[in-house]
C-alpha positions as CSV (number, residue, x, y, z in Angstrom):
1,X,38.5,-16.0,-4.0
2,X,37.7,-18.5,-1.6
3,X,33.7,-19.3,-0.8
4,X,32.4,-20.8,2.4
5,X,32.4,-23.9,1.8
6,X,36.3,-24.0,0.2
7,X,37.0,-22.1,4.2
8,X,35.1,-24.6,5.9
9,X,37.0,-27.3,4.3
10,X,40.4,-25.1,5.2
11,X,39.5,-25.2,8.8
12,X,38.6,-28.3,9.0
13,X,41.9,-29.4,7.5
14,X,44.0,-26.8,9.7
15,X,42.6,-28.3,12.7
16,X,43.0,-32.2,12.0
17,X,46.6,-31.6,10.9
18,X,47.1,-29.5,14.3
19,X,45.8,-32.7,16.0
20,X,48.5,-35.2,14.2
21,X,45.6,-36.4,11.7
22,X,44.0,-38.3,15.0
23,X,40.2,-37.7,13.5
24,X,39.7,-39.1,10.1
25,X,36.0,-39.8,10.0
26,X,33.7,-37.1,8.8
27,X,29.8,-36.9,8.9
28,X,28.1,-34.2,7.1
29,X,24.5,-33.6,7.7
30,X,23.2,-31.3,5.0
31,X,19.9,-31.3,3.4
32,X,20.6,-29.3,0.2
33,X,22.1,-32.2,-2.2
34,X,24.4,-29.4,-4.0
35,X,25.9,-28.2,-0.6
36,X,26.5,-31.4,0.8
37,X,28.3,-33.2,-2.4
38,X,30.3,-29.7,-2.6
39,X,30.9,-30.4,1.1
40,X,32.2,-33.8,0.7
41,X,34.0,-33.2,-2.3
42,X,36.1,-31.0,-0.7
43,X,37.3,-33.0,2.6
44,X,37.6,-36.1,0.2
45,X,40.2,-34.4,-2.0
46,X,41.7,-34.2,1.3
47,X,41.8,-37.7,2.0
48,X,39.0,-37.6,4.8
49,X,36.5,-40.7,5.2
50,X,33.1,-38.9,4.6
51,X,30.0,-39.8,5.4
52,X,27.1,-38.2,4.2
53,X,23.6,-37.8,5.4
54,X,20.6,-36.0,3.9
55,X,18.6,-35.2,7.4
56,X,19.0,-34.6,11.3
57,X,17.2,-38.2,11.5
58,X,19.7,-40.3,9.3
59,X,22.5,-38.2,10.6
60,X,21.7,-39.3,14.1
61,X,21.3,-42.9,13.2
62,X,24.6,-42.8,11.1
63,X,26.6,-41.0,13.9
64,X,25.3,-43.6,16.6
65,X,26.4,-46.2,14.4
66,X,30.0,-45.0,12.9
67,X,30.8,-42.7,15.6
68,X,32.5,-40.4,13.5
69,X,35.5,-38.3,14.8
70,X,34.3,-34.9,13.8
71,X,30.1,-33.4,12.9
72,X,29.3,-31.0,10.2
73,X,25.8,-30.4,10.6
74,X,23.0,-27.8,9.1
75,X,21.2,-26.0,11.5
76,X,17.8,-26.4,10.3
77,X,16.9,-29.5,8.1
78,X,13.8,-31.9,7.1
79,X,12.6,-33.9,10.0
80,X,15.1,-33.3,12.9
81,X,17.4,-30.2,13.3
């Protein structure tokens, strides 16, 4: 049985290998801890560079900075959504 998160992280895969691996850099915005460590766990073990933030605000200032190839990102979070 496959959860969410293990389909995200199939989707996510099936589309960067569609793409000839072009988009390596992930960020994940998640305020739940468990969610996003499951999160980046997963796209790790598939040899993705993840970056990990714990709010819309640090997500922002970590995507400005890295400009990272491809956003997962919670809908509704702690201090920007």
């Amino acid at each position: 049985m496959c959860l969410p998160l293990c389909w995200l992280a199939e989707v996510v895969t099936e589309l960067l290998y569609d793409i000839e691996r072009t988009m390596r850099q992930i960020l994940v915005i998640e305020d739940e801890e468990p969610i996003r460590a499951n999160i980046t766990d997963l796209l790790e073990a598939e040899n993705f560079d993840v970056i990990a933030a714990e709010n819309g605000r640090v997500g922002v200032e970590i995507a400005q900075k890295h400009i990272p190839d491809l956003i997962i990102c919670d809908m509704r979070m702690p201090e920007l959504d």
